[in-house]
C-alpha positions as CSV (number, residue, x, y, z in Angstrom):
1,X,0.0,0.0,0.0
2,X,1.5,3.6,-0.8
3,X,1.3,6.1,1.6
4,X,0.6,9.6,0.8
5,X,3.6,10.5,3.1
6,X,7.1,9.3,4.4
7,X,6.7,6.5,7.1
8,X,9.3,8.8,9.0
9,X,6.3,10.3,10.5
10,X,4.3,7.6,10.9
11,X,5.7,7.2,15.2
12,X,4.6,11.0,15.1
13,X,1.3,10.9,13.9
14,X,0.6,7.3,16.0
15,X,1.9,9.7,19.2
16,X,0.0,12.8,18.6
17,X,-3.3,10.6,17.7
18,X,-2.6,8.9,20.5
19,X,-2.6,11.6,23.2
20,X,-5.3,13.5,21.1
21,X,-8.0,10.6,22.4
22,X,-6.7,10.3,25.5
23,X,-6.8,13.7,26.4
24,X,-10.4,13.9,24.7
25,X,-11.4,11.0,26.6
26,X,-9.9,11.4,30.2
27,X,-9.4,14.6,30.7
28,X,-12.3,16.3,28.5
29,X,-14.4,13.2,29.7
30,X,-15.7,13.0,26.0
31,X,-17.6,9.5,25.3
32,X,-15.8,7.2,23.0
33,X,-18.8,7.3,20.3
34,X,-19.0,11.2,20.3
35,X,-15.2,11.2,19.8
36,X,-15.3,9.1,16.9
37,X,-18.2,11.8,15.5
38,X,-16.4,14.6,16.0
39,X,-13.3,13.1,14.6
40,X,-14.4,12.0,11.4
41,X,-16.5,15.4,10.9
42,X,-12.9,17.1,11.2
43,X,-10.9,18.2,9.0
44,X,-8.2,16.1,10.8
45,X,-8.4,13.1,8.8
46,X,-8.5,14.1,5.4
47,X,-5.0,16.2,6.3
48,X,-3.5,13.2,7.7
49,X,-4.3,11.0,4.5
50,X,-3.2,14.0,2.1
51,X,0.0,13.9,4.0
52,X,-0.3,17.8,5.7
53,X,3.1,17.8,7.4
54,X,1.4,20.2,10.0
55,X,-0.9,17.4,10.7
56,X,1.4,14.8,10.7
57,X,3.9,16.0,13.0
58,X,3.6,19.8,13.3
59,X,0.9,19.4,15.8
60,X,0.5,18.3,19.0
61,X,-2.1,16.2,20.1
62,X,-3.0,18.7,22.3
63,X,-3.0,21.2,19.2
64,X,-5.0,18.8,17.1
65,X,-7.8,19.0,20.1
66,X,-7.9,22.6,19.7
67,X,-9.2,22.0,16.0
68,X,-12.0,19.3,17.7
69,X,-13.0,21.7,21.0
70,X,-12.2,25.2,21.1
71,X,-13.2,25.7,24.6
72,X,-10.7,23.5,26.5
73,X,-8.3,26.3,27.7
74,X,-9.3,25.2,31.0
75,X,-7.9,22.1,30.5
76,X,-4.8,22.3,29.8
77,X,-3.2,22.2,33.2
78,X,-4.7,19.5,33.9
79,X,-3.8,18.3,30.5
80,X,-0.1,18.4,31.0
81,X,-0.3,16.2,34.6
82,X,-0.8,13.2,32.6
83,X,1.7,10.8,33.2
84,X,2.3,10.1,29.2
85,X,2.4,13.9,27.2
86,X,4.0,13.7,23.7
């Protein structure tokens, strides 16, 4: 299968995705179905399969939350407690 981008940021993207739903699902306390929603409605995905550096590594999970839920600023103390931040 080709990939739309170099497999050197493939650990990136896995790591930002990665703390992006655990942050969304821990700390925002987001249910796993309304994640999924809002994720697929974002313009996350299509980015990350047109090979967006800025989405593939240029963004923290925490940054790719921003685009999901604006209103988290709040959280983002709490946020960087977690025992695994990217």
């Amino acid at each position: 299968m080709a990939l739309s981008y170099d497999q050197l940021y493939l650990s990136d993207v896995q790591k930002n995705l990665g703390f992006l739903f655990q942050f969304c699902l821990r700390t925002l306390g987001k249910s796993p179905e309304e994640l999924q929603q809002d994720f697929l409605s974002s313009i996350i995905p299509t980015q990350i399969e047109f090979g967006n550096p800025d989405f593939l590594s240029g963004k923290s999970g925490l940054e790719l939350a921003f685009f999901l839920y604006q209103d988290i600023e709040g959280k983002v103390e709490e946020a960087l407690q977690e025992p695994y931040y990217p």
